[in-house]
C-alpha positions in Angstrom: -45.8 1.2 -1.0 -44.3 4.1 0.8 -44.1 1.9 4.0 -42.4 -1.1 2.0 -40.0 1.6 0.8 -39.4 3.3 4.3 -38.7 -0.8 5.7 -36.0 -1.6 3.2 -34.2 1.7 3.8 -34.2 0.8 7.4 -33.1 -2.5 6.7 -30.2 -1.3 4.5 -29.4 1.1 7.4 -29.5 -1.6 10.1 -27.2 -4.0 8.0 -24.9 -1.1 7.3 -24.9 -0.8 11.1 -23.7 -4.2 11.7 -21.0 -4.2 9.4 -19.8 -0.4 10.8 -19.6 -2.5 14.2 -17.9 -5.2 13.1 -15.6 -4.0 10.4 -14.4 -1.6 13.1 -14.1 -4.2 15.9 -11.8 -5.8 13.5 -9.7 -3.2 12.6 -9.3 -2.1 16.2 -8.0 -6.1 17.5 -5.7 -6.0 14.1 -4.4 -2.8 15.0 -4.0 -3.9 18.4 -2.6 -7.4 17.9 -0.1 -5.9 15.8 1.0 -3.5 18.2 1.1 -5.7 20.9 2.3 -9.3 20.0 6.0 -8.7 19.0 6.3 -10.6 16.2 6.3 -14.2 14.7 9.0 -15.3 16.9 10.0 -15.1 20.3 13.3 -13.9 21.0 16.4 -14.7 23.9 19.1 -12.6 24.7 22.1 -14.7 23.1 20.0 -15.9 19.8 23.0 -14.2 18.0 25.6 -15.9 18.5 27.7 -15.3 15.3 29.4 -12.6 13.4 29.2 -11.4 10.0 31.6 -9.3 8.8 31.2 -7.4 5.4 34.1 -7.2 3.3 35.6 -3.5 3.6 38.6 -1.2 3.6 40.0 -2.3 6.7 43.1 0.4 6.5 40.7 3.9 6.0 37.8 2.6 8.3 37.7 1.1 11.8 34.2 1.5 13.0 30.5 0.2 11.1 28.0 2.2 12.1 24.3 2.1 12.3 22.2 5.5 12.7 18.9 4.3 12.6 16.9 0.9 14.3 13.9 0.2 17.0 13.7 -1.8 19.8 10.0 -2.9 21.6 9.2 0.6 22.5 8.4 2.1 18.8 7.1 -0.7 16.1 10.7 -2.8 16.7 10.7 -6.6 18.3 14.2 -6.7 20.5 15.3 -5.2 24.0 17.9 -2.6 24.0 20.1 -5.2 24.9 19.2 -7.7 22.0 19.3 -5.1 19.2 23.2 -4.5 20.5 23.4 -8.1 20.3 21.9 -8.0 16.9 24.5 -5.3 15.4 27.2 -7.2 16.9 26.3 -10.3 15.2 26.0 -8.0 12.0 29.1 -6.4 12.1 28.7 -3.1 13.4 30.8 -2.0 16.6 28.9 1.6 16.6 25.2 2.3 16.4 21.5 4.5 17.9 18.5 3.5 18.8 15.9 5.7 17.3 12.6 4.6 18.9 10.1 7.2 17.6 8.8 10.3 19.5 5.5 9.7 18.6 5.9 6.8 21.5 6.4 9.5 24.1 9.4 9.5 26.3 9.7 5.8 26.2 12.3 6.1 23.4 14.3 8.3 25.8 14.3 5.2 28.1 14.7 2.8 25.8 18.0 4.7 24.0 19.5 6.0 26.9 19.1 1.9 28.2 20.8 0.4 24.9 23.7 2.9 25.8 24.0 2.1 29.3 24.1 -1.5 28.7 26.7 -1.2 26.3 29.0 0.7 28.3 28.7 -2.2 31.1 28.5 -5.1 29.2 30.4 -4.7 25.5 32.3 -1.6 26.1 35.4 -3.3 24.0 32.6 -4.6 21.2 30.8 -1.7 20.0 29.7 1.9 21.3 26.0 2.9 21.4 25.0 7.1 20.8 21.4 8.0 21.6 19.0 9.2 19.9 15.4 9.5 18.7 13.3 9.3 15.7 10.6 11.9 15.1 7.9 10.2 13.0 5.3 12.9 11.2 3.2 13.4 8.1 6.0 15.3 6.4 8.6 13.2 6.9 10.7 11.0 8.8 13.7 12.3 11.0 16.6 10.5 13.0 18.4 12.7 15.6 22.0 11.8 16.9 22.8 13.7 20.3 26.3 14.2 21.8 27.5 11.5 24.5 27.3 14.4 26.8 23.4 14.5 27.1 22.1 12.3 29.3 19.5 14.0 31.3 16.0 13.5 30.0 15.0 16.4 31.3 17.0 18.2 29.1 16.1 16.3 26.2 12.2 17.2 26.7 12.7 20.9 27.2 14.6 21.4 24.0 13.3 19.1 21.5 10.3 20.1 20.2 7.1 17.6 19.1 4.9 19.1 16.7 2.9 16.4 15.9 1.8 14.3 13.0 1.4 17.7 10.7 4.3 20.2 11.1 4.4 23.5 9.6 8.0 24.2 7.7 8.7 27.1 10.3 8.1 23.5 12.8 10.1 21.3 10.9 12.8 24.0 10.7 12.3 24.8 14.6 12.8 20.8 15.5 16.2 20.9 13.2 17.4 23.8 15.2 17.0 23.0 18.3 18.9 19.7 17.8 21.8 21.4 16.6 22.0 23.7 19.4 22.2 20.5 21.4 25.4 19.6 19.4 22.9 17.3 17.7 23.2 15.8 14.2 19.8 15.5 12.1 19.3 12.8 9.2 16.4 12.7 7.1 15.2 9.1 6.7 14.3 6.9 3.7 12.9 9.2 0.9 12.5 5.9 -1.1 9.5 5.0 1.2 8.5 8.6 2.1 8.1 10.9 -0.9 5.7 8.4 -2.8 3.2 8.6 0.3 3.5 11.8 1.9 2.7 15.0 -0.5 3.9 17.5 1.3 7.1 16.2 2.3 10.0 18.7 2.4 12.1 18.3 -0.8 16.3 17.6 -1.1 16.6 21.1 -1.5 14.7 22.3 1.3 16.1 19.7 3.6 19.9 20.9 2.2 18.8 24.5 2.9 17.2 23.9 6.2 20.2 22.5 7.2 20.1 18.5 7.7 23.2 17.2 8.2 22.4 14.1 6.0 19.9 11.9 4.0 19.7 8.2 4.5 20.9 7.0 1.0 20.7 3.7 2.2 18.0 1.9 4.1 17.7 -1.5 4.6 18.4 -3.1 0.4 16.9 -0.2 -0.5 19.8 2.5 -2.2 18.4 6.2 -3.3 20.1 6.6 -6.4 18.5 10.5 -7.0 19.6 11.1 -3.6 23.2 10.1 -4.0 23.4 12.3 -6.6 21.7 15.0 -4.7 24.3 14.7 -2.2 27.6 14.6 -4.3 26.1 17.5 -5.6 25.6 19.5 -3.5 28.0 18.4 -0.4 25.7 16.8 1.9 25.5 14.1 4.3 25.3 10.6 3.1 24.8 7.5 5.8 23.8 4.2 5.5 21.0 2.3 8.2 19.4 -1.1 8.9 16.0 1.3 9.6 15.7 -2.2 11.7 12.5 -3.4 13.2 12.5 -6.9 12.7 16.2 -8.4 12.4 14.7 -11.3 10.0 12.9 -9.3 8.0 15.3 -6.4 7.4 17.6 -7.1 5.2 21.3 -5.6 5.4 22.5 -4.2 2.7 24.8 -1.1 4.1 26.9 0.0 6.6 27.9 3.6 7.7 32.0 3.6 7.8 34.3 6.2 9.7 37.7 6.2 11.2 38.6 7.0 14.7 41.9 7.2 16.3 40.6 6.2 19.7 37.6 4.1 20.3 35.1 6.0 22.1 31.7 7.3 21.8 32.3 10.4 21.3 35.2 9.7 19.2 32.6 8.1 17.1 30.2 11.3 17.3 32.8 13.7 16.4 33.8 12.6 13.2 29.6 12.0 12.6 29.5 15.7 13.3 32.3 16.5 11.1 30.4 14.7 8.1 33.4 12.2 8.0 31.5 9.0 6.7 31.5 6.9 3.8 28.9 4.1 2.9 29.5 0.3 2.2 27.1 -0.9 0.0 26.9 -4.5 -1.2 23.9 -5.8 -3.6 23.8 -9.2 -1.5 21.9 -9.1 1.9 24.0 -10.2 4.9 23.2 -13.5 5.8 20.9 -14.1 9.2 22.2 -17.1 11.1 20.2 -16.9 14.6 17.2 -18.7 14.8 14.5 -18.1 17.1 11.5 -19.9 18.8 8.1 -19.9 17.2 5.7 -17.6 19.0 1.9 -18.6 19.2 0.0 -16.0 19.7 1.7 -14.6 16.8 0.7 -17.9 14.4 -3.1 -17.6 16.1 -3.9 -14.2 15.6 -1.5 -14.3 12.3 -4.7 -12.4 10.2 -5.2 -10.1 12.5 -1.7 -9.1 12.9 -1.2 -8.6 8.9 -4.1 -6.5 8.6 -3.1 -4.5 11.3 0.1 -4.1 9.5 -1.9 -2.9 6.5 -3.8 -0.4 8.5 -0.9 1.0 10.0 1.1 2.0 6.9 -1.7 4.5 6.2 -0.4 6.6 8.9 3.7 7.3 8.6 3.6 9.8 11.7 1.9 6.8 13.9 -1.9 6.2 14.3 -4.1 8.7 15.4 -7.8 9.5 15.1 -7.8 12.8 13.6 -9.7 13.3 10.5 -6.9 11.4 8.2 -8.1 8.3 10.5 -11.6 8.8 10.8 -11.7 9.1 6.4 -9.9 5.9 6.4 -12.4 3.9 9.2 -14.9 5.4 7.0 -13.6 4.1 3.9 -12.8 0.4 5.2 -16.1 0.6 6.2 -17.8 1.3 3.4 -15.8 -0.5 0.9 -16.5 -3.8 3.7 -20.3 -3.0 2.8 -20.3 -2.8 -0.7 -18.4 -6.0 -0.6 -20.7 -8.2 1.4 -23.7 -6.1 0.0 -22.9 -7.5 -3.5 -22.1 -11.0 -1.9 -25.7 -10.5 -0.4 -27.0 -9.7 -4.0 -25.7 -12.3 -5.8 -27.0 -14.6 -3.4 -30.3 -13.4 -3.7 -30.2 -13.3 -7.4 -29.1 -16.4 -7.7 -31.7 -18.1 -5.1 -34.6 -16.2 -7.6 -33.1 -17.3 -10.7 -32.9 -21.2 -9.2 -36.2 -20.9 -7.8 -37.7 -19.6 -11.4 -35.9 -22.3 -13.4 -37.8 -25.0 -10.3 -41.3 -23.7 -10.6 -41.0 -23.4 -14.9 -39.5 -27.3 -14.7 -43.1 -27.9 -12.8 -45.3 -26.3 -15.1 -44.9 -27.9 -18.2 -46.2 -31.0 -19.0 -44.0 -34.4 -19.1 -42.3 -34.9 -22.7 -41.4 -38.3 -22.3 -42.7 -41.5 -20.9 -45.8 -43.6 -22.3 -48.1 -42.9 -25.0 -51.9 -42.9 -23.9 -53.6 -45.5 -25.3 -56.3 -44.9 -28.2 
């Protein structure tokens, strides 16, 4: 009895085993695929050939501005060049790239490159500031630098990277240090952030630590509580694409400010000066490129989705530390309960069919002839 016992224990463990292996063999490829194939479309430097322009005061404001989007280096699908392409076609003649630190110093590259190209290529179009966005736990923040900075070097010695889990007396370090760069600091989409992260700073502490402003407008999404926060109390208010995939991200909003000559750091300055109103439309902007299908993306479509999944359980970027490892844990396990009870019902359902079989045998035939006397 003991040894039956001791053999389905190890059976349970051995199946349990398997679908550890496998469960996490799939999470790994989706996690990869997702990482790695760009997206469900392939795109081509001139895809965008249009412009949309929103409808705005075209007497106060003669620059749209966007603080926040990606590129391939951090989660986006477009080159540095494309996503200018992209904002041109959209209507903005100002923007950043803000590929995440959590990338390393690939979103130094790829900012500083957007900028660059700019300046040779549609210097009369629109003007491109560089930045970064520093991805954690506690919260999501965009950083504007001055035109002037344009070492990397300088960049890594004085911007801080704390990690996925930064203390306040962190959080507060990373702010300072961009303003003594002459930087600008905007906290990011508090729509998305405050429902998932439970220990991220409140409006009050960001106002007292000294960001310069929230992002009341991501995307379609508009932060009514924070828009009040801000006419409250005086701070910042911008609007952003937050753009990773230009199909997918929907415009809503546009940052708007007024220069007298048309420059980057024209641009900057009256950023700095907290000079900057918001358009805001409750229509999306329409999307006119199109783009070629990519394969690999309609093959490994599954794989990519899930990966998807997987990564918003980890706002400051995946890593195995012990918030991963509890969520491996947990896919796997839920995966075994599922295909154990898939198992069981099988089972059950074999017994119960294989009963009904052998009772159908074992009585005697109701119907047919008679004997005869």
């Amino acid at each position: 009895m003991k040894r039956k016992i001791s053999q389905g224990w190890l059976s349970l463990f051995k199946r349990f085993g398997w679908v550890a292996i496998i469960s996490t063999s799939v999470m790994i490829l989706s996690i990869t695929a997702f990482a790695l194939i760009p997206g469900k479309y392939i795109y081509t430097d001139g895809d965008w050939n249009y412009k949309f322009v929103p409808d705005y005061d075209t007497v106060r404001y003669n620059v749209l501005f966007d603080p926040h989007s990606h590129t391939l280096q951090s989660g986006g699908v477009l080159t540095p060049k494309q996503n200018i392409e992209y904002h041109i076609a959209m209507g903005y003649n100002a923007c950043v790239v803000t590929d995440k630190l959590t990338g390393g110093m690939g979103c130094w590259q790829s900012t500083s490159d957007a900028q660059r190209i700019a300046r040779e290529q549609y210097d009369r179009q629109i003007k491109v500031l560089v930045g970064i966005e520093w991805g954690s736990n506690r919260g999501h923040f965009n950083i504007i630098l001055p035109p002037n900075i344009t070492n990397s070097t300088v960049f890594r010695a004085s911007i801080p990277n704390y990690g996925s889990n930064p203390s306040d007396d962190q959080i507060l370090s990373f702010i300072n240090a961009t303003h003594a760069l002459g930087g600008i600091v905007i906290i990011d989409h508090l729509l998305y952030s405050l429902p998932i992260m439970p220990t991220h700073p409140s409006r009050q502490q960001l106002f007292d630590w000294g960001v310069d402003y929230i992002e009341v407008i991501n995307a379609a999404d508009f932060d009514q509580d924070s828009n009040v926060f801000c006419r409250r109390t005086g701070m910042g208010m911008i609007a952003a694409t937050g753009m990773h995939v230009p199909e997918k991200d929907k415009i809503h909003g546009w940052t708007l400010v007024n220069v007298s000559t048309f420059t980057e750091q024209a641009v900057f300055d009256e950023l700095k000066g907290r000079r900057a109103s918001m358009l805001y439309q409750n229509y999306s902007a329409p999307y006119n490129a199109t783009h070629e299908l990519n394969p690999w993306y309609i093959g490994l479509r599954p794989f990519i989705q899930l990966g998807e999944v997987i990564y918003t359980y980890f706002p400051g970027g995946i890593q195995f530390d012990g918030l991963g490892f509890t969520i491996v844990l947990a896919n796997v396990i839920l995966w075994f309960v599922v295909i154990e009870g898939i198992r069981f019902s099988v089972v059950f359902l074999k017994c119960k069919i294989g009963k009904n079989k052998q009772n159908l045998e074992r009585e005697p035939c109701k119907a047919g002839p008679k004997p005869v006397a």
